[in-house]
N, C-alpha and C positions, 0 to 999 in steps of 0.2 A: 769607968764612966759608962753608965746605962746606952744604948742604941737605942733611938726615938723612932718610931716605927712610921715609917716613910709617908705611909696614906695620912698621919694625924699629923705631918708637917704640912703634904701637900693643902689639906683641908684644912688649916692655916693660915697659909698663902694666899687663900685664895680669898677667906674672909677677910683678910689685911688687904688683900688686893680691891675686894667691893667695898672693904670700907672708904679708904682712898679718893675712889673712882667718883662714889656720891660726894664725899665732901668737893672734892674737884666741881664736879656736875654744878654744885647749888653756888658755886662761885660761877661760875660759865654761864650759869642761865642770867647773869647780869652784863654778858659782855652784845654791843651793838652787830649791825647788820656788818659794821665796815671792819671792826676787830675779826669778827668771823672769818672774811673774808679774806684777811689778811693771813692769818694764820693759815685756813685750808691751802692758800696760795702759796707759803712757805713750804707747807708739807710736799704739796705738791711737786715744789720744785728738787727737793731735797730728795725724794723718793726716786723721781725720774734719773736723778743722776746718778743715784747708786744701783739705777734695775739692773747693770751689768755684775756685779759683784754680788749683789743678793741673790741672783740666780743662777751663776755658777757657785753659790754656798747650798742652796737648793737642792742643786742638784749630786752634792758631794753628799751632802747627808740624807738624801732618800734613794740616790742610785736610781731616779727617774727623770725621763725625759730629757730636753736636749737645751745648754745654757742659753745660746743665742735666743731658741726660742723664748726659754723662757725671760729672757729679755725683754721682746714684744709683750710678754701678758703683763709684765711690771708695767712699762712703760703705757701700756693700755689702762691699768689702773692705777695711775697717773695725773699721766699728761690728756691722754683722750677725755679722761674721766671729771679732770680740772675742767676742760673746753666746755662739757657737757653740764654742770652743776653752777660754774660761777658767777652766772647771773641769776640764780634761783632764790628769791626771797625765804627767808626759815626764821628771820626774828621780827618779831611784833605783826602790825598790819601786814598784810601781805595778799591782800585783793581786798574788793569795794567794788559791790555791784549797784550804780549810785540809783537806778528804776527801782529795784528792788529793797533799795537804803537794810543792806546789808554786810555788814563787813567782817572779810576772816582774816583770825590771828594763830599764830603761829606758834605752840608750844611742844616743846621736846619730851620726849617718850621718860627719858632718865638716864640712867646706867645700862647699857646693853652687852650680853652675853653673846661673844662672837664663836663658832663652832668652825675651827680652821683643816681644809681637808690635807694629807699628802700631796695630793698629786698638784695642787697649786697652791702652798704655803703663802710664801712672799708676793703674789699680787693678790692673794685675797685677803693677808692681811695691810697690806696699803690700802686697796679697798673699801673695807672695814672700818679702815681709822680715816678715812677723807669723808666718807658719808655722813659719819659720827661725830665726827667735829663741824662741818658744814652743817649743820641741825644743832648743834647745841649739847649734846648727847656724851655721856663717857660711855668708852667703850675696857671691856674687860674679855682678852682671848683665851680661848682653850686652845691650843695648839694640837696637832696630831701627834700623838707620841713618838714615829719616826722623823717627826718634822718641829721638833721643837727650838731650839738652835736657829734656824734660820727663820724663823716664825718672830722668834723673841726678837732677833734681830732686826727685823721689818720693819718691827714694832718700834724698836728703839730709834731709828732713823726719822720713823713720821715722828716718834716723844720729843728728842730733842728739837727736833725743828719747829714743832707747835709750841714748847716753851719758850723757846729764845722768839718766838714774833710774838710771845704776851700771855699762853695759855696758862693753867692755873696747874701744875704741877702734880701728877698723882691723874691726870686726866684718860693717860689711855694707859692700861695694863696689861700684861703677861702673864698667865701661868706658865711655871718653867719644870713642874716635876710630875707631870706626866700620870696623873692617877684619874683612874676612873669612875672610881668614885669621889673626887673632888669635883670633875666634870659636872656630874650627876647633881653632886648639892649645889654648886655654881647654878645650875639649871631653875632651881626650885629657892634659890636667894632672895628673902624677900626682899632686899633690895634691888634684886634684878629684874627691870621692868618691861623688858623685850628682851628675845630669842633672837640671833639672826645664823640659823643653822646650814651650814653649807657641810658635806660631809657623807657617809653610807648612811645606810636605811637607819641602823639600827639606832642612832642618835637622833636621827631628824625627829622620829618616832617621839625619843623621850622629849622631845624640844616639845611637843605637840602633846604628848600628858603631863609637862610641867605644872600644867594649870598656870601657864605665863601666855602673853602674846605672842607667837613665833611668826615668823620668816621661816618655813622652811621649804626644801626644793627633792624633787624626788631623782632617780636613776635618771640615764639617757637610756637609748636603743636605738638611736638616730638610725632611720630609713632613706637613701636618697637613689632617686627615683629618676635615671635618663630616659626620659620619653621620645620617641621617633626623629621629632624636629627638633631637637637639642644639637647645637654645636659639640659633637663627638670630644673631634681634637682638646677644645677649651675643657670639657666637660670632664675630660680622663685626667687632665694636668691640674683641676682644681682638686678632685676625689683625692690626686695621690698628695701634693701637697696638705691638705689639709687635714687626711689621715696620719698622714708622717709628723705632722707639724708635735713641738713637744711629746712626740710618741704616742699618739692618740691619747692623754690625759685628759681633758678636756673633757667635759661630759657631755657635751655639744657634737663631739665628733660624729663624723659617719660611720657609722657599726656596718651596713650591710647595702648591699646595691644594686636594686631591680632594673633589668634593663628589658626595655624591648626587643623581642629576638629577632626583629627585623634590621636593628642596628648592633646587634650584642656582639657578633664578629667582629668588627672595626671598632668597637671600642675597649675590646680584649687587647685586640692590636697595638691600641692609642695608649692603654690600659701599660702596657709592657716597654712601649716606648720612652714612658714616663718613668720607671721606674720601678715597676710590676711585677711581681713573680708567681706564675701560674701555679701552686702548688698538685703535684700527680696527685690520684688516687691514693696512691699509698701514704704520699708525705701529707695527705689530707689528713690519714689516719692519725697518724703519729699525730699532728697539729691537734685533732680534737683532746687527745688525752691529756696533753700538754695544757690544749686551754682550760678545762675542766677534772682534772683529775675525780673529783664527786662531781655527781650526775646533778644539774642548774646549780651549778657553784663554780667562778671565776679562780683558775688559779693566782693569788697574790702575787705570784713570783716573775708572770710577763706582763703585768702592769708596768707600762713608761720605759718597755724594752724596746729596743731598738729592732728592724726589722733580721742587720743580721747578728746581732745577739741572738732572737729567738728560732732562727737558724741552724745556730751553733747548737741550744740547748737541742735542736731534731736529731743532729748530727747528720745536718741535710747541705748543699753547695748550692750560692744561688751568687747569681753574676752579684761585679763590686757594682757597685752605686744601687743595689737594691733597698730600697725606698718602705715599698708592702708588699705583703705577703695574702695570695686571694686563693680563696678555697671555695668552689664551683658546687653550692648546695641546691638543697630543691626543698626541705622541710623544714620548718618551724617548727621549735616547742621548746619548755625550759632543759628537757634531755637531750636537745642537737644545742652541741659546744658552740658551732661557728652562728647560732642565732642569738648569744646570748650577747649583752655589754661587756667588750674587752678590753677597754680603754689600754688598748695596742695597737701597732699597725698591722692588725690581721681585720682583713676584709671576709665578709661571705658574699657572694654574686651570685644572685639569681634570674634565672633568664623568663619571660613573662612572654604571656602571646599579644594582649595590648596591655591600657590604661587599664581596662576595669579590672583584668588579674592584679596589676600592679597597685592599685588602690587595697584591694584583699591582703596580700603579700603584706604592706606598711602597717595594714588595722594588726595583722597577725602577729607580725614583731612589735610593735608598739605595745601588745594586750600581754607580750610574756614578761615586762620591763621596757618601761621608757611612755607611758602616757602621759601625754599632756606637755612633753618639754619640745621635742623639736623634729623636723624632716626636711627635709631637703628635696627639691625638683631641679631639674639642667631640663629646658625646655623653651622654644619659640613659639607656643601656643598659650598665648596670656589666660585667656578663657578656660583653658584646660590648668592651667596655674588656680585660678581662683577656684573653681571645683575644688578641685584638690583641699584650697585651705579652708574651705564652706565646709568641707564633709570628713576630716582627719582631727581626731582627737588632741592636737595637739597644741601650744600655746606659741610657737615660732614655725614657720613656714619659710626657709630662705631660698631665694630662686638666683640660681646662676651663679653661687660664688662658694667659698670655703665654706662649710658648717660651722668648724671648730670654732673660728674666728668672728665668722661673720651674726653669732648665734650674738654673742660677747659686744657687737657693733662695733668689730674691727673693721669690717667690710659692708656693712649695714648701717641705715638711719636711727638703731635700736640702739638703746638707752647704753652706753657702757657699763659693766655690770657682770660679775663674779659668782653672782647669785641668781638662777634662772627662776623662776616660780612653774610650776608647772599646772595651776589654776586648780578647780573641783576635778579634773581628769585623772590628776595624780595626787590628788588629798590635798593639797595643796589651797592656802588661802590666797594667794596670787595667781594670774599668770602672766605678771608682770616682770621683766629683767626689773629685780629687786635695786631701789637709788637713793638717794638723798630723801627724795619726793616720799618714799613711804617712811621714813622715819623721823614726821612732825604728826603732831595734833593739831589739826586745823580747827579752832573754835570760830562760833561764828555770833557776831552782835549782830539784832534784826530790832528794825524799827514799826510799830506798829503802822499798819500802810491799809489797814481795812476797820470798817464800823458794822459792830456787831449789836445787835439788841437781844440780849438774854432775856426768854421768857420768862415770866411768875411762875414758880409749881404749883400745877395743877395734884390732885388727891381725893380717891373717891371720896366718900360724907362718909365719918363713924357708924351717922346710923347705916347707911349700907352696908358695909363691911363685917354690922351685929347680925344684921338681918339673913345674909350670906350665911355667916360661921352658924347660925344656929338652924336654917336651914340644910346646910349639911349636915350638921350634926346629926338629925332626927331624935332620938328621945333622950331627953336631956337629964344626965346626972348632975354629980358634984364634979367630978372629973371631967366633963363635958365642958363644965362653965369656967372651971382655971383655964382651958386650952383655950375658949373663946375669950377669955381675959385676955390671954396673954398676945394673941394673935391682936388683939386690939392696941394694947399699948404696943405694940410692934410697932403699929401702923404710924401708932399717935408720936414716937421719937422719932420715926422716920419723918412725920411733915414736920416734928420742931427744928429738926436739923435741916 
């Protein structure tokens, strides 16, 4: 029996998969504000209970990051995510501004193509499938090819739980074989009628020449920034936890860390207490090679490694409970390794004479990777906070708490949300934490509220306009007098019409 060549199944699937999805969709777009509801609220619950088991499956199949944590991002896109969405209208009326006697309604985008990263499979596809059903919307995943498995299975948790509370069967889909060019035509489906690309460059990219509406979100390079009057202590136990947390996956996380050098001693110190390990000069070296093997290119391999895994890989000894690993830089640029995004717990720490180096330092790692997504301040100068967020390219500014988390609104009043936008800074059509909220059409009925009186049209006189053309003319042929013909009946259907 013939072997069917794997990409022409994949790209199969995928169209069985969009077909599905629409028919589902044009049933869906009949169901009320309170079935919706009902349903997201199942999913919801259903999801939360299994974030423990989805994320030690997570983390068995990518070999990144750490289960409990990734517990927290389930449960974040969840339960936090439920709190945040469940009372947000998405079917029919849905505002009435009655002065302005204009009213907006609420229609769903269609089918959406969801682009699922490694390094947070399983909350960003719960995620995915709670925004998309709260709107109205099917959703269809691409999964990342080491994270398929526990993607599909996400999936499967929010599927069955949205059917058994009423949804319409075939509503949210998986691709489960992993081709990239199925990806790719998945992208460009004419029945797929939004992008929501979370994921490396290189897809977001095509999310954005699909010639589709996309969602998409660029790199981190997070910069966080202890300024003078920062709580040291607080400031060093937030950096390390929130580095460490899921092993710097996160694209939120803090990549690098300016400190003033008038407090950078004591919080080297706090730095080390917490969990910190100063890497020598030499074990500097070995780390950059390690992190970049090719010069501005992340090695794959300590992605969502642990501190003393990547350690081990130096063949370096750093105390037990070692947390991150901080390498004492001074340069920027995409050829120094410790400045680049290493969504690891490897820090680079730069030491600054004030604020305005330290402002310079942020613009300069921000401009090699990571515009427009996020930075970080630990500081008790509110003024000197807002500066900061007036004048840094960035679309989140979180002051005083985790990045990783806080970017996410685990720790913040910011929107819960898997999918950062990183605004016009980072090419980006958002720079919104990507919700529910961006994926309806808001139409709007407006009632005529003013009295206009359109004037009569006015039009020079024909004989003017003879008088004119033969005027310029000056000596008049046969050819002369077609062209003033013809400019004349010009004139003469423009006032008929």
């Amino acid at each position: 029996m013939p072997t069917l060549d794997k990409d022409l199944l994949a790209i199969q699937e995928m169209r069985d998969a969009v077909k599905k999805a629409s028919e589902a969709q044009a049933a869906y777009m009949q169901f009320s504000q309170q079935q919706v509801d009902q349903i997201v609220k199942a999913v919801a619950d259903a999801a939360f209970k299994e974030a423990d088991r989805l994320a030690k499956m997570a983390v068995r199949e990518t070999g990144m990051g750490v289960p409990n944590h990734k517990k927290i991002k389930n449960e974040v896109a969840s339960r936090d995510l439920y709190e945040d969405i469940k009372d947000l209208k998405t079917v029919g009326i849905v505002g009435y501004d009655r002065a302005a006697k204009v009213t907006e309604i609420a229609s769903p985008f269609g089918v959406i193509a969801g682009i699922v990263p490694t390094t947070n499979p399983t909350s960003t596809a719960i995620f995915k499938a709670m925004i998309s059903l709260k709107t109205r919307n099917a959703l269809v995943l691409s999964p990342h090819p080491y994270a398929v498995k526990c993607t599909a299975e996400a999936l499967d948790v929010c599927r069955i739980a949205a059917e058994q509370a009423g949804a319409p069967e075939g509503l949210l889909q998986c691709l489960t074989m992993a081709s990239m060019d199925a990806t790719q035509q998945l992208l460009k489906h004419p029945q797929i009628n939004l992008i929501l690309a979370t994921g490396g460059g290189a897809l977001v990219k095509a999310a954005y020449s699909s010639g589709k509406p996309a969602y998409g979100v660029g790199p981190g390079n997070v910069p966080a920034y202890v300024e003078k009057s920062a709580n040291i202590a607080k400031a060093a136990q937030h950096l390390v936890q929130s580095k460490s947390f899921d092993n710097g996956t996160i694209c939120a996380t803090e990549q690098a860390i300016i400190v003033d050098e008038s407090v950078s001693e004591r919080l080297l110190t706090e730095l080390q207490k917490k969990g910190a390990y100063i890497l020598t000069a030499e074990e500097k070296q070995k780390m950059e090679k390690l992190i970049s093997p090719t010069p501005g290119k992340v090695n794959p391999k300590i992605v969502g490694k642990s501190a003393a895994c990547l350690a081990d890989l130096l063949g370096i000894t750093v105390p037990s409970g070692t947390k991150v690993l901080i390498g004492l830089e001074t340069k920027v640029g995409k050829e120094i390794p410790f400045s680049l995004e290493k969504l690891s717990p490897i820090f680079a720490l730069y030491t600054v004479k004030d604020s305005v180096a330290a402002k310079q330092v942020m613009i300069d790692l921000l401009n090699i990777g990571g515009r427009g997504h996020t930075c970080s301040i630990h500081t008790e100068n509110a003024a000197l906070a807002e500066q900061f967020a007036v004048e840094l390219p960035v679309s989140r500014i979180v002051i005083n708490t985790l990045s990783s988390i806080g970017a996410v609104g685990g720790t913040t009043g910011l929107a819960p949300s898997f999918t950062l936008g990183c605004g016009t800074f980072g090419g980006n059509i958002t720079s919104d934490n990507v919700t529910a909220r961006h994926l309806i059409n808001i139409k709007r009925m407006a009632y005529g509220t003013k009295d206009v009186t359109v004037p009569e049209p006015q039009y020079e006189p024909l004989e003017a306009i003879v008088e004119k053309q033969v005027a310029q003319a000056g000596e008049v042929n046969a050819d002369m007098v077609q062209q003033i013909v013809d400019q004349v009946l010009k004139q003469i259907t423009l006032q008929n019409n």
